[in-house]
C-alpha positions as CSV (number, residue, x, y, z in Angstrom):
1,X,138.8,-188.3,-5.0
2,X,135.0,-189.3,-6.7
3,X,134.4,-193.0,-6.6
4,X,133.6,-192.6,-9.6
5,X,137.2,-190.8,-10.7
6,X,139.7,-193.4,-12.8
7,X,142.2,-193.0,-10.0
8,X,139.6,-194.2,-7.4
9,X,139.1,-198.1,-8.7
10,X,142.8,-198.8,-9.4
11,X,142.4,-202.2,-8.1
12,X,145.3,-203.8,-5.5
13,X,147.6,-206.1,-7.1
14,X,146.2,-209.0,-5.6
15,X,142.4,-208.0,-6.9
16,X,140.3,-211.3,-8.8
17,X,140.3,-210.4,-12.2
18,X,137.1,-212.7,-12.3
19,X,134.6,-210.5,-11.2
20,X,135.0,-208.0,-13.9
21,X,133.5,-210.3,-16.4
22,X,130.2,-210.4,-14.7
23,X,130.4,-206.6,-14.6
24,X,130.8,-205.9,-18.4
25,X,128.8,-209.1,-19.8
26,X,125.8,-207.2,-17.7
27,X,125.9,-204.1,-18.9
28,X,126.5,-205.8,-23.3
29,X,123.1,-207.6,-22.6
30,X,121.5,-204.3,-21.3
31,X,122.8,-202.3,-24.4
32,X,122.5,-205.6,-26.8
33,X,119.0,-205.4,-26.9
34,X,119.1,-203.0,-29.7
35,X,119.2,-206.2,-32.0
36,X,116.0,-207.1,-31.0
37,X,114.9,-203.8,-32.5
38,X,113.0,-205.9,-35.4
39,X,110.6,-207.2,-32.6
40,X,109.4,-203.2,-32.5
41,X,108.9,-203.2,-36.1
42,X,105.7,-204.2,-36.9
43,X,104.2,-202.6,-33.4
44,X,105.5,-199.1,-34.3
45,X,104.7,-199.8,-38.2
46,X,101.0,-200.1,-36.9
47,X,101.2,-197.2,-34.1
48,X,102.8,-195.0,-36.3
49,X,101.4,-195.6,-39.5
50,X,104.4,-195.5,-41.6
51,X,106.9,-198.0,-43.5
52,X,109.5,-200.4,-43.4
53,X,112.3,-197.4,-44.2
54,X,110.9,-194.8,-41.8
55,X,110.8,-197.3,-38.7
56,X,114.3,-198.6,-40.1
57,X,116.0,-195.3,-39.8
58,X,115.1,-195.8,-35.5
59,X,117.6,-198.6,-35.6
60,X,120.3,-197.3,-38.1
61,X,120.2,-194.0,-36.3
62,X,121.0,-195.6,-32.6
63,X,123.8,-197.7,-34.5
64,X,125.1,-194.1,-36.2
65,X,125.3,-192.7,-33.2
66,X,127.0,-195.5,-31.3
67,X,129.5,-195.2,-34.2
68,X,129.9,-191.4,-33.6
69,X,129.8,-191.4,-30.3
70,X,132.3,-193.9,-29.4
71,X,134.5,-192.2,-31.7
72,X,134.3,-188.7,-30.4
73,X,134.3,-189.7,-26.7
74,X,136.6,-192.9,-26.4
75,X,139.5,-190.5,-25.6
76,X,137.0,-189.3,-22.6
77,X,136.3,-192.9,-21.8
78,X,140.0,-193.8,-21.6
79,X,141.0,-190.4,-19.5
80,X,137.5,-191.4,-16.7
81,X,137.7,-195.0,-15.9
82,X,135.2,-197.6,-17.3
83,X,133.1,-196.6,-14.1
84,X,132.3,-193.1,-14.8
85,X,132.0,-194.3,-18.3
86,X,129.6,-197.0,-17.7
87,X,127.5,-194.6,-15.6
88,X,126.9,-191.7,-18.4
89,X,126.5,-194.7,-20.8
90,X,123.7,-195.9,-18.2
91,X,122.3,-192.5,-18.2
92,X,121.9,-192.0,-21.7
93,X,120.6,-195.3,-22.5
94,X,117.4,-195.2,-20.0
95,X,117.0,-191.6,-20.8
96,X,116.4,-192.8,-24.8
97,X,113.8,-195.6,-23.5
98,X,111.5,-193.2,-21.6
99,X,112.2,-189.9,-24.4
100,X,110.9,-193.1,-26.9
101,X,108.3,-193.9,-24.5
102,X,107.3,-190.9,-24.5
103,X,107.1,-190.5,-28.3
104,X,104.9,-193.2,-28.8
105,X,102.4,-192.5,-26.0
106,X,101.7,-189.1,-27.8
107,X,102.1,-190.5,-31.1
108,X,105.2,-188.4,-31.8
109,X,107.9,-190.7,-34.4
110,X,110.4,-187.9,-34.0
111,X,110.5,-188.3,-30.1
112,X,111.7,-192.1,-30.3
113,X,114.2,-190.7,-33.4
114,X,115.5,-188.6,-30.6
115,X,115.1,-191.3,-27.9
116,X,116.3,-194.5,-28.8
117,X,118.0,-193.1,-32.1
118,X,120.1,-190.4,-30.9
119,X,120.1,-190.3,-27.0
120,X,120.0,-194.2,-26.6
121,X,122.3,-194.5,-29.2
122,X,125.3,-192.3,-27.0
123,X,124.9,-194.5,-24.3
124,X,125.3,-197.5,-26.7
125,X,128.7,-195.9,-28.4
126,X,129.7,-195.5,-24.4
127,X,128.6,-198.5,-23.0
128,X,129.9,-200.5,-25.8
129,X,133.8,-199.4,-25.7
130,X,134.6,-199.1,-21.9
131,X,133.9,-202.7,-20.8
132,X,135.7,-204.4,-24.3
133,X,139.3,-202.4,-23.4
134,X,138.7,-202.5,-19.8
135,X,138.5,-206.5,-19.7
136,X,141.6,-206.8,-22.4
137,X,143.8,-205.0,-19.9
138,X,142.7,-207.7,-17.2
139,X,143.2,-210.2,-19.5
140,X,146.4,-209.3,-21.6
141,X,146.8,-213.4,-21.8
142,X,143.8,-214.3,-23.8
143,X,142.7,-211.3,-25.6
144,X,140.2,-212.7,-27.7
145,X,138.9,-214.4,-24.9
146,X,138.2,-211.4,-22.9
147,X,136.7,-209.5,-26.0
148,X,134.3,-212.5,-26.7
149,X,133.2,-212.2,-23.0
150,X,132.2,-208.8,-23.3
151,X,131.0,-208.6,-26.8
152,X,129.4,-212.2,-26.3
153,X,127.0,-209.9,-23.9
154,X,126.1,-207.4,-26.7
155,X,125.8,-209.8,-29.3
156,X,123.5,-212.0,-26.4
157,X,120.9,-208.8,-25.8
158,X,118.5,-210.0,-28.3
159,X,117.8,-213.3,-26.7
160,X,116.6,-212.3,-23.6
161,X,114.9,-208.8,-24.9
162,X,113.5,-210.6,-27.5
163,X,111.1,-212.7,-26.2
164,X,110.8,-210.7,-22.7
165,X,109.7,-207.7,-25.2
166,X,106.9,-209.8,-26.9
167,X,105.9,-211.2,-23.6
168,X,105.3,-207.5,-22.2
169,X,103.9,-205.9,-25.3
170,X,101.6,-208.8,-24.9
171,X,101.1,-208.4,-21.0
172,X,100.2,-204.5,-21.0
173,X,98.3,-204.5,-24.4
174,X,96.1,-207.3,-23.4
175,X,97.3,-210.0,-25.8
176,X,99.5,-211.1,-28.6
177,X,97.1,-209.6,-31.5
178,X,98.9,-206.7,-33.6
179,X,96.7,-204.3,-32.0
180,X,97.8,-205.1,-28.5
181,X,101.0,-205.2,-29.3
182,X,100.7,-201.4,-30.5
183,X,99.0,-200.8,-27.2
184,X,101.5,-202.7,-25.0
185,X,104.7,-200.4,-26.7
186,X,104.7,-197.4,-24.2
187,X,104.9,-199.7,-21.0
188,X,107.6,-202.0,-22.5
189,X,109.8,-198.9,-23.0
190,X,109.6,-197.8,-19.5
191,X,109.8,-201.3,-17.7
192,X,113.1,-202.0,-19.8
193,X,114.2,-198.5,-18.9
194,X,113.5,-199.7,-15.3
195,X,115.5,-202.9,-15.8
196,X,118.6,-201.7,-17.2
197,X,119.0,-198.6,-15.0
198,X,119.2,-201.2,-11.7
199,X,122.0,-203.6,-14.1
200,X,124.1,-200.6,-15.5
201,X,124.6,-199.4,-12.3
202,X,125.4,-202.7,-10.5
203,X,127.7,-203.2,-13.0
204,X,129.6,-199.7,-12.9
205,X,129.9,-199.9,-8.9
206,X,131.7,-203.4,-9.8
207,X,134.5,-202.6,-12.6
208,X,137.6,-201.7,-11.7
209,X,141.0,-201.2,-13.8
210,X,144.5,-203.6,-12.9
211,X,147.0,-202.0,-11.0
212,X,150.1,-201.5,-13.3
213,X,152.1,-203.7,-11.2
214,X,149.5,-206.9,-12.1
215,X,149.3,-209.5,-14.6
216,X,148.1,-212.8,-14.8
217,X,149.9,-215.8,-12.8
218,X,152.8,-217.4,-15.0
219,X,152.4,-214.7,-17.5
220,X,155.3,-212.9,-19.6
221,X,154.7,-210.0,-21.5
222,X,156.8,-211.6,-24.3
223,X,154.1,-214.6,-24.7
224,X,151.6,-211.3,-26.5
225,X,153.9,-211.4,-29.6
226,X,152.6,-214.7,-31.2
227,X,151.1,-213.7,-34.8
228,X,152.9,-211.5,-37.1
229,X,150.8,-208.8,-37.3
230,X,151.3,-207.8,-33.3
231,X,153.3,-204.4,-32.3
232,X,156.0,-204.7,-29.8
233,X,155.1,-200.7,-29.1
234,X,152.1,-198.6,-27.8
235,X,150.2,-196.2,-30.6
236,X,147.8,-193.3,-29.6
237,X,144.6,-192.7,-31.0
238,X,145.6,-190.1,-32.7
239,X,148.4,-191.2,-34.3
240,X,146.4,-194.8,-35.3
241,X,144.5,-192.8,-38.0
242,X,147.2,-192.0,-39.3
243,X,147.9,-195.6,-40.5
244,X,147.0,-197.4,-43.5
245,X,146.3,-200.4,-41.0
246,X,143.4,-198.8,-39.3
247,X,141.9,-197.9,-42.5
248,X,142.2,-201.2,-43.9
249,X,140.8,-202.8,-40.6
250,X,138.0,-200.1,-41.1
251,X,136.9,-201.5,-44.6
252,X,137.2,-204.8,-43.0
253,X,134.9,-204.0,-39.7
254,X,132.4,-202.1,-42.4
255,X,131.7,-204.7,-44.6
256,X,131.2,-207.6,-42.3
257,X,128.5,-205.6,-40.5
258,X,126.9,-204.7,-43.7
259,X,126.2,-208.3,-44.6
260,X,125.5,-209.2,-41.0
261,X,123.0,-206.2,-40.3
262,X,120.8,-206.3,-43.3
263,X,119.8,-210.0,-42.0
264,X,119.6,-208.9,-38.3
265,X,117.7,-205.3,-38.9
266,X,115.0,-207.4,-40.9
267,X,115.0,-210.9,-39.4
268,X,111.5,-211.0,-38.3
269,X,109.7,-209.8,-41.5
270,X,112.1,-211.5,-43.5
271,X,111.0,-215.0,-42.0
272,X,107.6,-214.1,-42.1
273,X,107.9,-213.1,-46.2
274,X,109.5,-215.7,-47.0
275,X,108.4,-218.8,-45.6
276,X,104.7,-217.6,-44.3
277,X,105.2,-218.0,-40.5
278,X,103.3,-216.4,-37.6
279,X,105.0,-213.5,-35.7
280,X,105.7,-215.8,-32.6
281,X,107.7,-218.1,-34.6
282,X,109.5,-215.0,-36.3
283,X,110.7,-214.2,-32.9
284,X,112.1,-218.0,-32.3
285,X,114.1,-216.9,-35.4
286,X,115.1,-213.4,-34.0
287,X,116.0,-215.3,-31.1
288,X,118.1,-218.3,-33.1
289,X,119.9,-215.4,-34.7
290,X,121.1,-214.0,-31.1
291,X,122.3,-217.2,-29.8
292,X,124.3,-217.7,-33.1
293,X,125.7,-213.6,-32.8
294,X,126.3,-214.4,-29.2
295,X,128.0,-217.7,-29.6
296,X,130.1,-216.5,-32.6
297,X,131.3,-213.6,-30.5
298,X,132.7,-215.9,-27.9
299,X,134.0,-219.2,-30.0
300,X,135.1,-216.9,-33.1
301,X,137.0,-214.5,-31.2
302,X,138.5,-217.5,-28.5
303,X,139.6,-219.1,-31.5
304,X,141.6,-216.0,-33.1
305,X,144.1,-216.5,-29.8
306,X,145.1,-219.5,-31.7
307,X,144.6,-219.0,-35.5
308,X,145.3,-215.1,-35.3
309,X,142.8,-212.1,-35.8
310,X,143.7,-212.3,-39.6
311,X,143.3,-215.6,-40.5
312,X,139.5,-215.4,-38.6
313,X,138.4,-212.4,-40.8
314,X,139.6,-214.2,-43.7
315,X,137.2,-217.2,-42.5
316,X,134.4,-214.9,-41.8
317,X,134.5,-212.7,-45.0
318,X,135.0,-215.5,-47.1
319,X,132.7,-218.4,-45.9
320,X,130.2,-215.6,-45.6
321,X,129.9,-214.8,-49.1
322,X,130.0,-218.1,-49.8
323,X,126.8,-218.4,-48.0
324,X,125.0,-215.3,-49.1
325,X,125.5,-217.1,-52.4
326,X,123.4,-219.9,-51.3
327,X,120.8,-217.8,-50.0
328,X,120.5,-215.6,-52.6
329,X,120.5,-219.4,-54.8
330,X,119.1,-222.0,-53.4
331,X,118.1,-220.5,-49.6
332,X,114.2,-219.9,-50.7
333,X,113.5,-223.4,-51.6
334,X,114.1,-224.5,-48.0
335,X,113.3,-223.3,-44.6
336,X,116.8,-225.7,-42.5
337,X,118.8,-223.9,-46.0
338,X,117.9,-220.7,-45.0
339,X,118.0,-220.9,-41.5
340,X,121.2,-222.5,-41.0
341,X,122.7,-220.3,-43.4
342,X,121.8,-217.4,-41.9
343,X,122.8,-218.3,-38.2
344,X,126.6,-219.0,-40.2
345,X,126.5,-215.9,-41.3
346,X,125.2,-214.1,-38.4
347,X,128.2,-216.5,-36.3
348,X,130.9,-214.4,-38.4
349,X,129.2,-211.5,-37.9
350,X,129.5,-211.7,-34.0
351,X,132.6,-213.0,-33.9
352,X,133.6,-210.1,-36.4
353,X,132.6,-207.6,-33.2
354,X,134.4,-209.8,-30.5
355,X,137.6,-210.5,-32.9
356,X,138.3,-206.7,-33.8
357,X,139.5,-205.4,-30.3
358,X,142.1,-208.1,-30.1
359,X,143.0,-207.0,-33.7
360,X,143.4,-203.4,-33.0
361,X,145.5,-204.5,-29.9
362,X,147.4,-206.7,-31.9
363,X,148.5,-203.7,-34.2
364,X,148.1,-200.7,-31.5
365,X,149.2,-202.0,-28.4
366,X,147.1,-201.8,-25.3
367,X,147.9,-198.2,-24.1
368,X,144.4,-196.5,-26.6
369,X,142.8,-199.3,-27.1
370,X,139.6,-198.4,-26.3
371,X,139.8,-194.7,-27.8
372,X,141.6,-196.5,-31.0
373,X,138.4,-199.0,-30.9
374,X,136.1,-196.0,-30.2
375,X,137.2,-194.6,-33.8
376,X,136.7,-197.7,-35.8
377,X,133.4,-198.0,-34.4
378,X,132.5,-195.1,-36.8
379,X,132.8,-198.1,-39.7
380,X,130.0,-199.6,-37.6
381,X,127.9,-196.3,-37.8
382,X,128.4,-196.9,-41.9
383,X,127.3,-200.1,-41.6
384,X,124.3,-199.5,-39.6
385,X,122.8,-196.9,-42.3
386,X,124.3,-198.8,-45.5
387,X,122.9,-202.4,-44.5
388,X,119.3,-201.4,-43.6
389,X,118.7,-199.0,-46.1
390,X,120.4,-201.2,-48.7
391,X,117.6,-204.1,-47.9
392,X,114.9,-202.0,-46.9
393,X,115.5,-199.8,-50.0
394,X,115.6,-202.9,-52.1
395,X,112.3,-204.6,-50.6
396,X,110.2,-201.8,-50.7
397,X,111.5,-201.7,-54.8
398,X,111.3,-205.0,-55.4
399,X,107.1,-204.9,-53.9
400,X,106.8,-202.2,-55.9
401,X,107.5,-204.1,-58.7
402,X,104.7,-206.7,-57.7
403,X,107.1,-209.1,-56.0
404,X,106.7,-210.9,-52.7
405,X,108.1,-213.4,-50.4
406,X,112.1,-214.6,-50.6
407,X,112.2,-212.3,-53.5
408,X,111.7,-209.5,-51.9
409,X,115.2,-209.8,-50.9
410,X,117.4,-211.8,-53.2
411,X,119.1,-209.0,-55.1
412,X,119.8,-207.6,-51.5
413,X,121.6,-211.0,-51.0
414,X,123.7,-210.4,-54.1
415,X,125.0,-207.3,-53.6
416,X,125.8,-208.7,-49.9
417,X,128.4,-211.0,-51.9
418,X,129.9,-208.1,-53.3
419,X,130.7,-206.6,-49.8
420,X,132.2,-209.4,-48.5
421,X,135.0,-209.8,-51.2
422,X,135.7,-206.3,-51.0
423,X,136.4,-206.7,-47.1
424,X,138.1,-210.0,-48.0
425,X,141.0,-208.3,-50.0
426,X,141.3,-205.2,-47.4
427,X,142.1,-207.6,-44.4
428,X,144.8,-209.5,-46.9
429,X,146.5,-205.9,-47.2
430,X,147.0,-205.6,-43.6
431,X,150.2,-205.7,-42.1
432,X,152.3,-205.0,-38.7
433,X,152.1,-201.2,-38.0
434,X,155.9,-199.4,-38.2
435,X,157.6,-198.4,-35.1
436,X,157.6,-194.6,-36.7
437,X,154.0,-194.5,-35.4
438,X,154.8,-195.8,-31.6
439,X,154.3,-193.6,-28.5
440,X,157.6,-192.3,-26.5
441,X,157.8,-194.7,-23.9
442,X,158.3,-192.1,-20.9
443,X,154.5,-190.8,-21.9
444,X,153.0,-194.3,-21.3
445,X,155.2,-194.7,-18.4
446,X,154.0,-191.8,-17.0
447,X,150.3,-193.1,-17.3
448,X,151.4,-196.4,-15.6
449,X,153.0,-194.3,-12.6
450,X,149.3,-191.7,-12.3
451,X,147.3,-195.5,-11.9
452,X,149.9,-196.8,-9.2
453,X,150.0,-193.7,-7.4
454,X,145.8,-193.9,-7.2
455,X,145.9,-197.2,-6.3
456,X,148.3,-196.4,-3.1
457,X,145.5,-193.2,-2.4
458,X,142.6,-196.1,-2.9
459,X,144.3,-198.5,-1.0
460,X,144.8,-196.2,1.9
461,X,141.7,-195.2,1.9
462,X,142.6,-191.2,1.9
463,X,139.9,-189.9,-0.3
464,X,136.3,-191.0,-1.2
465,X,136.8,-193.7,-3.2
466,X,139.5,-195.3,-0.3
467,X,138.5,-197.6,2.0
468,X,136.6,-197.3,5.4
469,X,138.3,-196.0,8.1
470,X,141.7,-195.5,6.2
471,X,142.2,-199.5,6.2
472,X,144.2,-201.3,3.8
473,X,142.9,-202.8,1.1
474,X,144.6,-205.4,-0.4
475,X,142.3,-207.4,-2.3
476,X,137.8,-206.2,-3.1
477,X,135.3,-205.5,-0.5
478,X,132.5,-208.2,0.5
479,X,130.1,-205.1,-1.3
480,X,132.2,-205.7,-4.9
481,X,131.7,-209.4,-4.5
482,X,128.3,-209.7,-3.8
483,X,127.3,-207.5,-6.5
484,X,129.6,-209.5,-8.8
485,X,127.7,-212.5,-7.5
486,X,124.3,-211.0,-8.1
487,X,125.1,-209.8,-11.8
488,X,126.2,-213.2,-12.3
489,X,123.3,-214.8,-11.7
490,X,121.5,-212.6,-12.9
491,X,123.0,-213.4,-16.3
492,X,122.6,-216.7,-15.8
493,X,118.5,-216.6,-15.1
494,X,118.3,-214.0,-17.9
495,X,120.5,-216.3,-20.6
496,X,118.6,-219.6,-19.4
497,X,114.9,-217.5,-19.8
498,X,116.0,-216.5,-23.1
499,X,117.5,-219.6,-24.5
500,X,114.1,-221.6,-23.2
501,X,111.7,-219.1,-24.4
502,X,113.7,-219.3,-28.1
503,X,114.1,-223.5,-27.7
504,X,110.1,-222.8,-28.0
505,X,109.4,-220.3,-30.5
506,X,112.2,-221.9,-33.0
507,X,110.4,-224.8,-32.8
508,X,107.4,-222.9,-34.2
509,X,110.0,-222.7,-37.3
510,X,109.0,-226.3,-38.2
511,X,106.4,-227.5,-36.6
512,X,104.0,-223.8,-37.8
């Protein structure tokens, strides 16, 4: 048995469900720093000597492929383990940083296509599902609360990257002028390759899955059916597609991202456009915009165990056109308008991410959850190519017309009110998936009896992923706590670094 086999980190029954958190919020703020892509922007504008499109397409093409790739291999993911998972995910993600780095030291703009676009982008579609289902099977109480904790991570990414990527553009190039921020890109790339590579891999040694006989102190299986539109019944990926419900929750997941991407993809020129700030203080924004994504992923999605997972998209979709509405009104004339209107929006847009696993698991059941989630990603991959090209098309239009500043982007804003009410009547359609689509019970029965019997090999200690010396083990190993320990605190330093450096360059929103 590989340590890194699914059978091999069944964990005992009596295993602390607590240190998986620290595990999978890790490895989101690794992978989240693809939404502090807009920092790169202007560097590889000026290195590359291209556009706003043609740099654009880097990030839709990593969120494409996230889409694709979590659809084609979340059946894989779900077969593996989380572990094995979490270390081709870990792979592929430093692999696109150096293939990017590698791009722009030799002033090749297809190399970082292939690099961050494509390669990175697997490990994000990878590294993105196996933590969300793995933490709702440990926490089959509070699923929006274990989605949030996850998701909260990807959502989080640009608040440390953000500022820690201007700081080293700005260290290796010599200083914070545009042309040493060109200079500083092909160092940056490798030293975040660097950084994720040792977090990925702390977090993947970690992660472990519950042992079927497990669940949460005082917990009854019954307590899951609270809101009408949960299943009593497991569904298999492949008969969820089949469903109107997962192609109604499809719409829904694609057109909140749309509104919430166009504003995230384009944060920092946006700012700068519209209101005439510096680049530092366009990155105090980029970084206001995180805490919001990252706070709305864990309050939003918390929340939805309370209100339901259809009752939050109906707030998000709703309240968000509302407030495109204002932007695309009233949001130019003031800087607090703008900016508060935005981090709402970017709030729903988070807690859109966080809220949908607990939604799928509400209508799917918890047996291909993550596979299930893997195919409704591919709505994310939409997203990721309609939203930036929508606004990026629109600005480069709009200049070409001889306009500048807010309106740049104001029919963008518009059509972004559009989307919304479209995904607003989709999620109102949705409703509890028939029993004709359930799994036979004696299949997922059988998967239950595969995990206990690893679990007994693990425990045992007969095969490589067992324990020393063929003892017992009845609960995780000083190693799985320490590393637990250190990701945790690692989280912590990296979270309070971001949220101090972003305390100073919002200020710079206000005070120029």
């Amino acid at each position: 048995m590989s340590v890194l086999d699914r059978s091999a980190i069944i964990a005992p029954v009596r295993f602390n469900r607590w240190l998986i958190p620290p595990a999978a919020l890790a490895i989101h703020l690794s992978i989240g720093q693809v939404y502090a892509f807009s920092v790169f922007k202007s560097p590889l504008q000026g290195r590359f000597d291209v556009g706003e499109v043609a740099v654009g397409w880097i990030f839709s093409l990593a969120i494409a492929m996230l889409g694709i790739s979590s659809a084609v291999l979340g059946t894989w993911v779900e077969r593996v383990g989380p572990r094995m998972a979490m270390v081709a995910a870990g792979g592929f993600w430093v692999a696109g940083f150096l293939v990017s780095s590698l791009g722009i030291s030799t002033g090749q703009l297809w190399l970082v296509y292939l690099g961050y676009g494509v390669i990175g982008g697997i490990g994000l579609g990878i590294g993105y599902i196996a933590p969300v289902s793995t933490l709702m099977k440990w926490f089959p109480d509070r699923p929006g609360l274990a989605t949030g904790l996850a998701i909260m991570g990807f959502g989080g990414g640009a608040l440390i990257a953000s500022p820690a990527s201007n700081r080293l553009m700005a260290l290796y190039g010599g200083g914070p002028e545009a042309e040493n921020l060109v200079a500083g890109l092909t160092p940056t790339f490798v030293t975040l390759a660097v950084c994720y590579l040792i977090v990925i891999a702390a977090g993947a040694y970690v992660v472990r899955l519950p042992h079927p006989d497990w669940k949460p102190t005082g917990w009854r299986p019954e307590q899951a059916s609270a809101h009408a539109a949960q299943t009593g019944g497991a569904v298999s990926a492949k008969q969820a597609i089949r469903t109107p419900q997962f192609w109604l929750l499809w719409i829904v997941l694609f057109t909140n991202v749309t509104a919430g991407i166009g504003i995230l993809e384009n944060a920092s020129p946006m700012v700068q456009d519209g209101f005439g700030i510096g680049a530092a203080a366009a990155a105090g924004f980029v970084g206001l915009l995180s805490i919001a994504n990252m706070a709305g992923r864990f309050i939003w999605s918390t929340t939805s165990d309370y209100l339901g997972r259809k009752v939050n998209y109906a707030l998000y979709l709703s309240v968000g056109a509302v407030l495109y509405l204002v932007l695309a009104t009233v949001g130019s004339t003031s800087l607090a308008i703008f900016v508060i209107s935005a981090l709402v929006i970017i709030s729903f847009y988070g807690g859109g991410f966080a809220t949908v696993p607990a939604y799928l698991k509400d209508l799917f059941g918890v047996y291909q959850v993550g596979a299930i989630h893997g195919r409704l990603l591919t709505a994310w991959s939409a997203a990721g190519i309609a939203g930036p090209l929508i606004v990026n098309s629109i600005v480069e239009s709009q200049a070409a017309a001889g306009h500048d500043g807010m309106d740049l982007y104001r029919l963008s804003m518009w059509v972004m009110v559009g989307v919304l009410v479209v995904g607003f009547v989709a999620n109102l359609l949705i409703r509890a998936v028939s029993s004709t689509h359930f799994e036979d019970e004696s299949v997922v029965a059988e998967k239950a009896r595969a995990d206990r019997a690893g679990a007994t090999e693990a425990r045992t200690g007969s095969g490589a992923g067992g324990a020393s010396g063929g003892a017992a083990r009845e609960s995780s190993t000083p190693a799985e706590t320490a590393a637990a320990v250190f990701l945790a605190v690692a989280v912590v330093i990296g979270l309070a670094y971001g949220l101090f450096q972003t305390a100073i360059r919002a200020a710079e929103l206000f005070t120029g």
